[in-house]
C-alpha positions as CSV (number, residue, x, y, z in Angstrom):
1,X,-101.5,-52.7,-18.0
2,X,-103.1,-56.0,-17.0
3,X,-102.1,-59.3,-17.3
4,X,-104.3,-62.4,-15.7
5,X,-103.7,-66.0,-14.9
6,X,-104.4,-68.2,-17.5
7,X,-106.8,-70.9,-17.4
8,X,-109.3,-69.3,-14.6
9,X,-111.3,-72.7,-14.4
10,X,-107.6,-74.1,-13.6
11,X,-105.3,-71.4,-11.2
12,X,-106.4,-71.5,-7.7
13,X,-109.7,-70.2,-6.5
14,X,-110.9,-67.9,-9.6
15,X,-114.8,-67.0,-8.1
16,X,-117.5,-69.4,-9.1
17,X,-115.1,-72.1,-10.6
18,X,-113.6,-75.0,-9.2
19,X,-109.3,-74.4,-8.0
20,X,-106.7,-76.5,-9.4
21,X,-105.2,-79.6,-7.5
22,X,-101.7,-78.5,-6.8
23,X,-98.7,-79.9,-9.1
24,X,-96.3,-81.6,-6.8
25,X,-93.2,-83.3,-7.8
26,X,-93.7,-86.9,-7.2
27,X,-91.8,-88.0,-4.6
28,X,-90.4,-84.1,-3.6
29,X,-93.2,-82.3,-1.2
30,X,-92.3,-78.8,-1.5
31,X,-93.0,-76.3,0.7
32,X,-95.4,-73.2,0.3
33,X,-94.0,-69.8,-0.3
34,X,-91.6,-69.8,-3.2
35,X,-88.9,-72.0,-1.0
36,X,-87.5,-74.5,-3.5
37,X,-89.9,-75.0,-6.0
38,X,-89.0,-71.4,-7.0
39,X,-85.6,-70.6,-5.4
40,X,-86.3,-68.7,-2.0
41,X,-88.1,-66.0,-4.3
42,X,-89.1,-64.1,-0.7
43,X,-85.2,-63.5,0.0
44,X,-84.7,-62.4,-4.0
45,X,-84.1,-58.1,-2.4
46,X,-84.8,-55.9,-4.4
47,X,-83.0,-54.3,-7.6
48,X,-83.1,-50.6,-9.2
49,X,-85.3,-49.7,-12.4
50,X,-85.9,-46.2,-13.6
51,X,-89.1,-45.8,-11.5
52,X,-86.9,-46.5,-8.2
53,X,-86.2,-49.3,-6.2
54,X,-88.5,-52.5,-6.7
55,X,-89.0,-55.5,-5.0
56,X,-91.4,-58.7,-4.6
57,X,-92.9,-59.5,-1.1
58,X,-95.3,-62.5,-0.7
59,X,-98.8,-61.6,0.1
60,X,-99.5,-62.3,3.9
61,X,-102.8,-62.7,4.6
62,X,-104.8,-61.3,6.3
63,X,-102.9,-58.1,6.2
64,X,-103.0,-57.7,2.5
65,X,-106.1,-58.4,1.9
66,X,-107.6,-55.5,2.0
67,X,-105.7,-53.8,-0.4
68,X,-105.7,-56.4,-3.0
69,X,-109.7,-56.7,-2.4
70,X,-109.9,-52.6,-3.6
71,X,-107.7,-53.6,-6.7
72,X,-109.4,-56.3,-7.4
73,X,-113.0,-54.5,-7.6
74,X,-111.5,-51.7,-10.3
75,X,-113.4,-52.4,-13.4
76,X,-110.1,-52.1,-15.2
77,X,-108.5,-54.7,-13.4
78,X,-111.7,-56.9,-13.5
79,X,-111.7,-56.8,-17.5
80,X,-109.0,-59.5,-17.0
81,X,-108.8,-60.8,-13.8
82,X,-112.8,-61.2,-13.0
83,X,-112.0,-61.3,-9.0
84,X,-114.4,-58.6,-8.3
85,X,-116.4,-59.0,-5.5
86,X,-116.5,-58.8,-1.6
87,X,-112.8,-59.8,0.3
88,X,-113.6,-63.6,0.9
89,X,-113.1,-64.1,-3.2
90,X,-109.7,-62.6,-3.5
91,X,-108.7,-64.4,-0.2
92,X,-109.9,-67.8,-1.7
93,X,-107.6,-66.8,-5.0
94,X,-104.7,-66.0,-2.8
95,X,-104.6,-68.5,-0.2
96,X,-105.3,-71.6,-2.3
97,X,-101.6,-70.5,-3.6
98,X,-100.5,-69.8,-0.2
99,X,-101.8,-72.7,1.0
100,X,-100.4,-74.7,-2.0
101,X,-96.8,-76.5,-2.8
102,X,-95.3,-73.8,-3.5
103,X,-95.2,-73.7,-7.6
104,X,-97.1,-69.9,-7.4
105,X,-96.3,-67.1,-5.4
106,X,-98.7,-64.2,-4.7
107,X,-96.6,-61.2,-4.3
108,X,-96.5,-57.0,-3.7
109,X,-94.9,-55.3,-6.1
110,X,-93.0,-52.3,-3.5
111,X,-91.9,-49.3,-5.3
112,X,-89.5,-47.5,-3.5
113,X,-91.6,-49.5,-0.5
114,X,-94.8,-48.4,-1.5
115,X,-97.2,-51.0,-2.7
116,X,-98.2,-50.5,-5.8
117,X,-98.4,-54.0,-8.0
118,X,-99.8,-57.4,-7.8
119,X,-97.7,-60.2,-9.7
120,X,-97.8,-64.2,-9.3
121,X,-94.5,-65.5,-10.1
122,X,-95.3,-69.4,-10.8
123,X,-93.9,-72.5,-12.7
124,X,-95.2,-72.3,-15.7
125,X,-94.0,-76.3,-16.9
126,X,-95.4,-77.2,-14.0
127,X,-98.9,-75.4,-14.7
128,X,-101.8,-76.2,-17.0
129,X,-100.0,-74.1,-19.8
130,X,-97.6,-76.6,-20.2
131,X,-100.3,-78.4,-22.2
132,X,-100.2,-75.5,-24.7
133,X,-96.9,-74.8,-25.4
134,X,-93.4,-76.9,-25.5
135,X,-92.4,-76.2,-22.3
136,X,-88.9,-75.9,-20.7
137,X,-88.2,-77.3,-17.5
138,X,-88.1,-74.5,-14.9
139,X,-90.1,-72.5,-17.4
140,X,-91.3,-69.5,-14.9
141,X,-94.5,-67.6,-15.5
142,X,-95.5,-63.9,-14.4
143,X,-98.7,-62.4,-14.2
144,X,-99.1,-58.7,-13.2
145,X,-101.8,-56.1,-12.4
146,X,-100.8,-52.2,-11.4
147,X,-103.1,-51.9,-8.6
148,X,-103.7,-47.8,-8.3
149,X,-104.9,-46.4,-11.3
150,X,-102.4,-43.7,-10.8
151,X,-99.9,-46.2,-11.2
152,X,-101.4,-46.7,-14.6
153,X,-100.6,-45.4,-18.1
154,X,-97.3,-43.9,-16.9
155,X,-94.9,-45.9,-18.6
156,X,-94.0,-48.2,-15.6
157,X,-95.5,-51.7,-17.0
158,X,-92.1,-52.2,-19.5
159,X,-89.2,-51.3,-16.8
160,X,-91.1,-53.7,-13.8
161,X,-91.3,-56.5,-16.2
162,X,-87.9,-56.1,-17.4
163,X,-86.7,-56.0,-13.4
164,X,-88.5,-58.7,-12.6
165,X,-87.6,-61.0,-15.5
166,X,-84.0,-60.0,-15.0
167,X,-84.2,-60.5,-11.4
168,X,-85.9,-64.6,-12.1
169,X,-83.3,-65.1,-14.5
170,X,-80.2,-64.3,-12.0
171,X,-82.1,-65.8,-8.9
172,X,-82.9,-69.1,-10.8
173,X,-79.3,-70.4,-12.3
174,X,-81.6,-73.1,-14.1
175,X,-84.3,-70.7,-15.7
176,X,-83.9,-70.8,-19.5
177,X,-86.4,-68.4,-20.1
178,X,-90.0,-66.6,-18.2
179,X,-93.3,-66.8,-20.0
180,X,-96.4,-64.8,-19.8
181,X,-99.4,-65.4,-21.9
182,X,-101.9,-62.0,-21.9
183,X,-104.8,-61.9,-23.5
184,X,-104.4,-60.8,-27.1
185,X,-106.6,-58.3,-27.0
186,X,-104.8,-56.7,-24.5
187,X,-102.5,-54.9,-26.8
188,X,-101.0,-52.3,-24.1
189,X,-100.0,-55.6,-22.1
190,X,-98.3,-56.9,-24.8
191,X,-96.4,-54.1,-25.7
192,X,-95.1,-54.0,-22.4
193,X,-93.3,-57.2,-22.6
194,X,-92.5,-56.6,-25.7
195,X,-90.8,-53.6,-24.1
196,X,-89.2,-55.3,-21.6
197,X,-87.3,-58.2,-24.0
198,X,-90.2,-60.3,-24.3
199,X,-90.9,-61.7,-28.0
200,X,-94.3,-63.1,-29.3
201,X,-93.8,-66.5,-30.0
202,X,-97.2,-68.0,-30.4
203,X,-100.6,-67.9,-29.6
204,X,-102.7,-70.1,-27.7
205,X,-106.3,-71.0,-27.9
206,X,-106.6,-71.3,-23.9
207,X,-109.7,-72.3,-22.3
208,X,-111.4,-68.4,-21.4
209,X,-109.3,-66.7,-24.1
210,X,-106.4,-66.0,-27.2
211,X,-103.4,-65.7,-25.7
212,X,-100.1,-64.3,-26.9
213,X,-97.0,-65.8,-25.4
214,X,-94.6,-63.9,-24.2
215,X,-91.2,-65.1,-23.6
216,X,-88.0,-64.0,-22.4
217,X,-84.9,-65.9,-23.0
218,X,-82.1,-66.1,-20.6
219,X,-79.8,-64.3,-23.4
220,X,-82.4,-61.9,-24.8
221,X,-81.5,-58.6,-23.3
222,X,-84.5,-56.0,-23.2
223,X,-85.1,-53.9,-26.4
């Protein structure tokens, strides 16, 4: 299951396209990392699912790299994410949200310590999506690759998203609800969220594709 940032020609550093000038919050600089724009995500821990015990770390470069490079150049994961290519195209994706105000986060996905997922936890009313949608204030968006293709097809897609929405909605007291828009043909994404609590409630006509949005209310419990 693969889910991409919307709006390549818009999120930071997509290859061959120009990044997107970072949202700030006029007269509130924010620092990078996921500090307050997004609540301290790096000391959110980590919380049980039925796969074992999953947590979010924020990408360090240039220790991560490499991994995320070898995910990145699976065709599978390129379908949707089109970041193949040599380690300096990643890294430009990556850092221009490191290096950003802190409305997107780059993070590992550890399973039971073990990385195995890549996910960008962001502010979605804050990001060009807000133009397509009636967004909420502290609207939070999640993308998500499963980086080994063992760690594909085995169920574990539903369960992450389900932690992880869980885990926004408890670590961000003013979070109404987490978005996500896949790419409607990407029916095995959108049956995980759909899994995991998330309900189709539109779809979008955004700039490199038809997107379903996904969202997950703060009272929604997963079905």
């Amino acid at each position: 299951m693969q889910g991409q940032p919307a709006h390549p020609d818009q999120r930071p550093g997509r290859t061959g396209r120009p990044g997107r000038h970072p949202v700030r919050v006029r007269g509130h600089p924010q620092p990078a990392g996921g500090g307050l724009m997004l609540d301290d995500l790096p000391g959110w821990g980590d919380v049980p699912t039925p796969a074992g015990r999953f947590r979010l770390a924020p990408v360090r470069l240039p220790a991560d790299l490499a991994l995320l490079t070898g995910w990145m150049n699976d065709p599978e994961v390129d379908e949707y994410w089109a970041l193949a290519g040599p380690p300096a195209v990643t890294e430009r994706h990556v850092r221009a949200q490191l290096d950003g105000d802190g409305s997107s986060v780059p993070c590992l996905g550890l399973l039971d310590g073990l990385p195995m997922s890549y996910w960008e936890v962001y502010r979605a009313d804050l990001d060009p999506l807000a133009g397509h949608y009636p967004a909420s204030p502290h609207d939070t968006g999640v993308h998500l690759l499963l980086g080994p293709a063992a760690s594909r097809g085995r169920g574990l897609g539903a369960p992450l998203l389900d932690a992880v929405a869980a885990l926004i909605l408890r670590r961000r007291p003013h979070c109404r609800r987490v978005v996500a828009e896949p790419d409607v043909r990407n029916r095995r994404s959108v049956r995980s969220f759909e899994r995991a609590g998330f309900r189709a409630a539109a779809e979008l006509d955004l700039p490199d594709k038809r997107a379903a949005l996904m969202v997950r209310d703060r009272d929604s419990p997963p079905a």
